[in-house]
N, C-alpha and C positions, 0 to 999 in steps of 0.2 A: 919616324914616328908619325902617329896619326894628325893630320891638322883640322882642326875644326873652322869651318869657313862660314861666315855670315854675309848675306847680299842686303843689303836693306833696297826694298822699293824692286824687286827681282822683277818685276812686269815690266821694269822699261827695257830689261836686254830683249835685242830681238830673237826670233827663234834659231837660229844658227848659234850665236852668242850662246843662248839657252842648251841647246844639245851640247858644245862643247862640254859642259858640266858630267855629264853622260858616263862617260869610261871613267872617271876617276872617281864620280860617286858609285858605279857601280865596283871597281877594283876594292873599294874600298880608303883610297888615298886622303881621299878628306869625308868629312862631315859635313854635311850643304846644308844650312838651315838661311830661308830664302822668307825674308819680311816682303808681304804686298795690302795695300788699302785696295786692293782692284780684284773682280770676280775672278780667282784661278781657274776653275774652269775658260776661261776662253784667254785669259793672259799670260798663262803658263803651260808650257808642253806638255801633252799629255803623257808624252814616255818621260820625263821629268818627274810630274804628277808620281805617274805607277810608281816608282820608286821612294816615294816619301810618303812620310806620316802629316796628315793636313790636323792644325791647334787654329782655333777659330778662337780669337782674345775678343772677350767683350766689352764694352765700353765700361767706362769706370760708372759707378752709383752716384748719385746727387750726394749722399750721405759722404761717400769716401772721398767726395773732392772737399766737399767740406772739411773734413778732416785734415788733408793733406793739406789746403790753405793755414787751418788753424797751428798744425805745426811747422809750417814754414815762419807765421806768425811770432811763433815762440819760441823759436830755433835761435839761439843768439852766436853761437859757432857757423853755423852754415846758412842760415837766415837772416829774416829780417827784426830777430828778437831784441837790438840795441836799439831801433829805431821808434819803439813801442806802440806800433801801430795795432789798433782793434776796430777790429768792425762789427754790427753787428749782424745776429742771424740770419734776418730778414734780407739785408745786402749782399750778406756771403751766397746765399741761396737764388741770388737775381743773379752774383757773377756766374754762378754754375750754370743757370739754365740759358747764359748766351754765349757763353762756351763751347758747347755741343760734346759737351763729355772729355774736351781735349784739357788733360791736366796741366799743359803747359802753358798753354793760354789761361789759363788760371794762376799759374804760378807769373809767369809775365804779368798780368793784368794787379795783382797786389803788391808788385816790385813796383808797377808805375803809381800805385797809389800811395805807397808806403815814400818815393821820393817827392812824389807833389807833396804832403803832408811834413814832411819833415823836420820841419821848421815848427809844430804844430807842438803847444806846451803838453807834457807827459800828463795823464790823469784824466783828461777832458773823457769826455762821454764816448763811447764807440760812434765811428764813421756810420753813416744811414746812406740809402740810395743814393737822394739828392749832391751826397757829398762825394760818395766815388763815382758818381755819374759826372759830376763836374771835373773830376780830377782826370777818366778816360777820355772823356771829349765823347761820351758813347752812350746816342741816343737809344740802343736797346738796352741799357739797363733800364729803361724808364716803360719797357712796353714788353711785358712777362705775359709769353705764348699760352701761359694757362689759366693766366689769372683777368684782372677784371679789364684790366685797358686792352687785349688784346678784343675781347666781345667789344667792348666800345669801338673801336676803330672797325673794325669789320661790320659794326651793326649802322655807322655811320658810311660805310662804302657800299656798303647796300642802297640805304634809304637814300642817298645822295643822286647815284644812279634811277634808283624807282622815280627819282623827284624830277629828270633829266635836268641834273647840275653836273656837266661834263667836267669843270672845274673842282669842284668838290670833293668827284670822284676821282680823279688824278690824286688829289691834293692824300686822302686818303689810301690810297693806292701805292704813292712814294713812301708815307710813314711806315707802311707794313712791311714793303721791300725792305727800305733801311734799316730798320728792326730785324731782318733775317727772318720774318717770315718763310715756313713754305711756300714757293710759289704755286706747288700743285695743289697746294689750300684754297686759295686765293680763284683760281682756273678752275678749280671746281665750283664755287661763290656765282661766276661768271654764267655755267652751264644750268647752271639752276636761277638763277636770277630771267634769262634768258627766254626760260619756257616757261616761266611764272608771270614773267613782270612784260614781256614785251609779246609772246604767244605769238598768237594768229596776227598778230598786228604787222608784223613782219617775222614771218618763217624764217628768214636767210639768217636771223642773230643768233638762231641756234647752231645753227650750221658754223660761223662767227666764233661762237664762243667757243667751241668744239673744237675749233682750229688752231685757237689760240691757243688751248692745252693741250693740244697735242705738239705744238710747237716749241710749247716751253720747255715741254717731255725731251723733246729731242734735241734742241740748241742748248738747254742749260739757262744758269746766271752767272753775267750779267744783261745777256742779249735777249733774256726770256723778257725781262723789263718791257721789251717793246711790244709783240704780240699781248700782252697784256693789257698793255697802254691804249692799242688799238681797240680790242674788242672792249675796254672800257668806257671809250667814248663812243664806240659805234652801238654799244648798247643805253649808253645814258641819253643822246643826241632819238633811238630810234622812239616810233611810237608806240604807246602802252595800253595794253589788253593783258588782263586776270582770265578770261572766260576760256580756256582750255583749262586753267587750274579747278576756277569752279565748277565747272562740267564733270570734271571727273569725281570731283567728291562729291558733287550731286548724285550721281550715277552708283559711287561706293554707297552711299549712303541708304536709296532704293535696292539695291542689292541683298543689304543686309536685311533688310526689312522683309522683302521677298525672297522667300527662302525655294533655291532651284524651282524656277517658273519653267515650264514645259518649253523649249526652243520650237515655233511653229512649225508646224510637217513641212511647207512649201522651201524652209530653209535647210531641212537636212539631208546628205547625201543617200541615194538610193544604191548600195554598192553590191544588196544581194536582192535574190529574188522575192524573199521573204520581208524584206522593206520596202521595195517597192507595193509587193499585196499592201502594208500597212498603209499606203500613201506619202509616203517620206517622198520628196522632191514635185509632187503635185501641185499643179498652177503656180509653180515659177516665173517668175517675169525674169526675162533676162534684158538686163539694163540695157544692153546695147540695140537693142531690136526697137526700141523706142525712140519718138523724138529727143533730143537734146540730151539719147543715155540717160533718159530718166521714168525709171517705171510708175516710183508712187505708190509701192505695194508697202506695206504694215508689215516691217519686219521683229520690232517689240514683241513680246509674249503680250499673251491676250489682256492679261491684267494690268501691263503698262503701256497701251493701246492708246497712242496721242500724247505722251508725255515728250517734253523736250528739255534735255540736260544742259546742249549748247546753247547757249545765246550770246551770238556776235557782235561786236561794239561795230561802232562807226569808226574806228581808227585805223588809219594805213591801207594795208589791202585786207583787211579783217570788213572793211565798207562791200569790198568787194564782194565777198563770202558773204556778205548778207543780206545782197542787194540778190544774188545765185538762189541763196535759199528760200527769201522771198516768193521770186517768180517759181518757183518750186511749189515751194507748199498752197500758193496760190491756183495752180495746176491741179492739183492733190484733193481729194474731195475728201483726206480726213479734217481736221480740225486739231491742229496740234496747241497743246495747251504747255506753258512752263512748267517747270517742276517746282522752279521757284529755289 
């Protein structure tokens, strides 16, 4: 007779392992139905693969884990319906979302609440966060990914970092981890924080933070914790400059107002014959034929002739770039004015 075969977790056989399977599900001998949490394409044979029909199971609803707690709840044959334990809404819906859709860890997680409570007279009011958070030991019931404490903690490991409070920002940084935050949440916070809050002041924290997530991308948690750790202090400790942030919306801003201003002839390429007649690429400076690489020519459209979008702080090497641009525009016989 036929046998019907189940693998649970089939990506850990290796490929040999895996082929064996081969002759007999193709004779027909068994039925191979082969459970994986891991991408089948690269963890399962391909000639394995061709022979099987691929069911993609998707994570359970916030709604149906709910459900399934409440009838465990009041299950008094195969649950915990002698022990009368009730929670309410609000709590059931915070166990779900630090779950991660895994029914069992829900079902675990109101066994352990249901025996902490035990002793708990019948009748009282349903169980609230505060109480089955006490009873897990488990500070992510207390910090819900969608709701208002997660903006808090994040709006605080921002601002903590902007304020360079290297401590703060840790301090803020372990809460979120511990809670099971995404770390690639977090890493991106880092990438953006980075080119806003520290710029030109130091270029390298982009590069920094960049690294950090891509690090985290590839090691995982719990070891992502550290590149994290690092690009959070080496961006709260570095110095801070906004002025690539507000340059460029200065610069959005004039754009919008200026609607397609004419690109000057001297800037654009002469690639036919009929461009060049027009004068496209005429009286070009070419940077390099100049002292110090720098021509000085008025590359602006005519009507924003002298306006300047960047303006360089004095911080880090952003002194630098503006000590460069200086002697620059002081060379430069236009007059460059802010945009403001």
């Amino acid at each position: 007779s036929r046998t019907l075969l189940f693998v649970d977790e089939i990506h850990r056989f290796n490929r040999a392992q895996q082929d064996a399977f081969l002759p007999h599900v193709e004779s027909g001998l068994v039925v191979l139905i082969g459970a994986t949490t891991e991408n089948q394409s690269f963890r399962v044979n391909s000639a394995l693969l061709s022979r099987c029909a691929l069911h993609v199971l998707q994570p359970l609803t916030e709604d149906a884990l709910v459900s399934l707690m409440r009838r465990a709840m009041g299950d008094s044959e195969r649950g915990l319906g002698t022990l009368g334990l009730d929670i309410d809404e609000l709590a059931l819906r915070r166990l779900v979302a630090s779950s991660a859709g895994d029914a069992r860890r829900c079902l675990g997680n109101i066994e352990r609440i249901a025996l902490h409570y035990r002793d708990r007279p019948l009748g009282g009011d349903p169980l609230g966060i505060e109480e089955i958070g006490e009873a897990l030991g488990d500070s992510a019931l207390l910090y819900d990914r969608s709701g208002e404490e997660h903006y808090n903690c994040v709006s605080a490991f921002i601002k903590s970092m902007r304020g360079s409070d290297p401590d703060a920002a840790l301090y803020y940084l372990a809460r979120m981890i511990e809670a099971g935050e995404d770390p690639l949440f977090i890493a991106r916070r880092l990438v953006i924080l980075a080119a806003e809050d520290v710029g030109m002041a130091d270029p390298q924290a982009l590069s920094v933070a960049v690294a950090a997530q891509q690090a985290v991308h590839f090691v995982g948690m719990p070891e992502g914790r550290i590149p994290l750790a690092e690009a959070t202090v080496y961006l709260a400790v570095a110095p801070k400059s906004n002025s690539a942030y507000k340059a460029i919306d200065a610069a959005l801003s004039d754009v919008r107002k200026t609607v397609n201003e004419p690109v000057p002839l001297h800037l654009r390429n002469a690639v036919t014959v009929l461009m060049r007649g027009m004068d496209y690429g005429k009286d070009y400076k070419y940077a390099h034929d100049y002292e110090g690489h720098f021509a000085g020519q008025q590359n602006l459209p005519e009507e924003l002739a002298g306006t300047r979008f960047y303006e360089p702080s004095d911080q880090g090497y952003e002194a630098t770039v503006r000590e460069r641009l200086n002697a620059w525009w002081r060379k430069d016989d236009r007059n460059p004015q802010s945009n403001g």
